[in-house]
PLY file of the C-alpha trace (Angstrom):
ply
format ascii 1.0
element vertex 92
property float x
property float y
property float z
element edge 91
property int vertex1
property int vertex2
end_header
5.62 11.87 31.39
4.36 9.00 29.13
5.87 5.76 27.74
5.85 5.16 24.07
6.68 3.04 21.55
7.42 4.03 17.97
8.28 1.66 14.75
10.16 3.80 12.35
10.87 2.11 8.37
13.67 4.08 6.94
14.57 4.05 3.30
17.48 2.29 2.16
17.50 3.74 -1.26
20.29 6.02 -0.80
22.12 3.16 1.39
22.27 1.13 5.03
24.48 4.41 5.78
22.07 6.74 5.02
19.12 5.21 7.15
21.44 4.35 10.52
22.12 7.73 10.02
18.43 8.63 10.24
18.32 5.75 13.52
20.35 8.54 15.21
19.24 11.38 14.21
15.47 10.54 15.59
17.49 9.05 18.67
19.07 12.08 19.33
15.54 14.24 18.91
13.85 11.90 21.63
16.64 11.46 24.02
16.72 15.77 23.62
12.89 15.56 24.34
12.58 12.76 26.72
14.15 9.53 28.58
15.26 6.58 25.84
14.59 3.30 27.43
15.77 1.30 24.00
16.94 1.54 20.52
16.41 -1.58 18.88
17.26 -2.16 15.23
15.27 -4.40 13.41
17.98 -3.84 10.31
17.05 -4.58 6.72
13.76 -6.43 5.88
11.46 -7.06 3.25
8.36 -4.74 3.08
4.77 -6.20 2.96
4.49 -4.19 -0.25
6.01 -1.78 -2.37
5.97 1.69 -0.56
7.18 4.39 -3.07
8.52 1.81 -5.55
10.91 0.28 -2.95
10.24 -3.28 -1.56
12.95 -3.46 1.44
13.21 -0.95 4.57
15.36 -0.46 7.67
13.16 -0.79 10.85
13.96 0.53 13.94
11.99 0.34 17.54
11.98 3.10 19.67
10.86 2.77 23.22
10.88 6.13 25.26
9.60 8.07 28.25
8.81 11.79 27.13
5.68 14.36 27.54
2.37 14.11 26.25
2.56 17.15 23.85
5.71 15.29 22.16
4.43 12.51 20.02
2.53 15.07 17.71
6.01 17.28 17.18
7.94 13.64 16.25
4.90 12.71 14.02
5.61 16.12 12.38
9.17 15.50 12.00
8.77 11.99 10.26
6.54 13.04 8.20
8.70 16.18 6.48
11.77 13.98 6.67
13.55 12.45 3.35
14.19 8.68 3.75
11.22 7.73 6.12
8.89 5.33 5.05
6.33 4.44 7.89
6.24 5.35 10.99
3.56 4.37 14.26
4.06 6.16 17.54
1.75 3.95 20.17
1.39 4.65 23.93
2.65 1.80 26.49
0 1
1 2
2 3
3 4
4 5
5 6
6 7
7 8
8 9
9 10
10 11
11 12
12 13
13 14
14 15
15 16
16 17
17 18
18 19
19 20
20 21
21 22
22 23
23 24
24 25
25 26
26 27
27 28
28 29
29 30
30 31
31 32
32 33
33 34
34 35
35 36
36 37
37 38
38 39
39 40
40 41
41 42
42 43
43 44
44 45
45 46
46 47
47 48
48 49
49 50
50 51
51 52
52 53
53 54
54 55
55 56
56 57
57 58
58 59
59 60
60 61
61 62
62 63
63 64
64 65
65 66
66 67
67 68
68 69
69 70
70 71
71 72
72 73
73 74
74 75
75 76
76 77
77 78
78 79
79 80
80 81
81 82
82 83
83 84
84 85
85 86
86 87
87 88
88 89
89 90
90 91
């Protein structure tokens, strides 16, 4: 087991709704994969620059305990999901 970090920016296009309900979604895929040490929500900020013609995102801070093999299978799963972003997954 290793200790990561990962900085998720969710879309608020379709609404603040829509992207908490993305917070738990990912929540509930590490927590199934691995120990959550913290969830913490950034909420609504201003982006550094447009990212698909949207200038605000939800961010969210994940800080976990899981295996080595699983960062690569949540980097697969933010990139095919609708409504995310950015995301960085960095080891502690």
């Amino acid at each position: 087991m290793a200790k990561y970090e990962t900085v998720a920016v969710f879309s608020v296009k379709a609404g603040e709704e829509k992207a908490k309900e993305l917070v738990e979604k990912f929540k509930a895929l590490i927590e199934a994969n691995g120990t959550m040490e913290a969830v913490d929500e950034w909420g609504l900020r201003k982006l550094a620059y447009p990212i698909n013609y949207e200038t605000d995102g939800y961010y969210v801070l994940y800080t976990y305990e899981a295996d080595v093999n699983f960062p690569a299978e949540l980097d697969r799963v933010f990139n095919i999901t609708d409504g995310v972003l950015r995301s960085l997954i960095v080891a502690r």
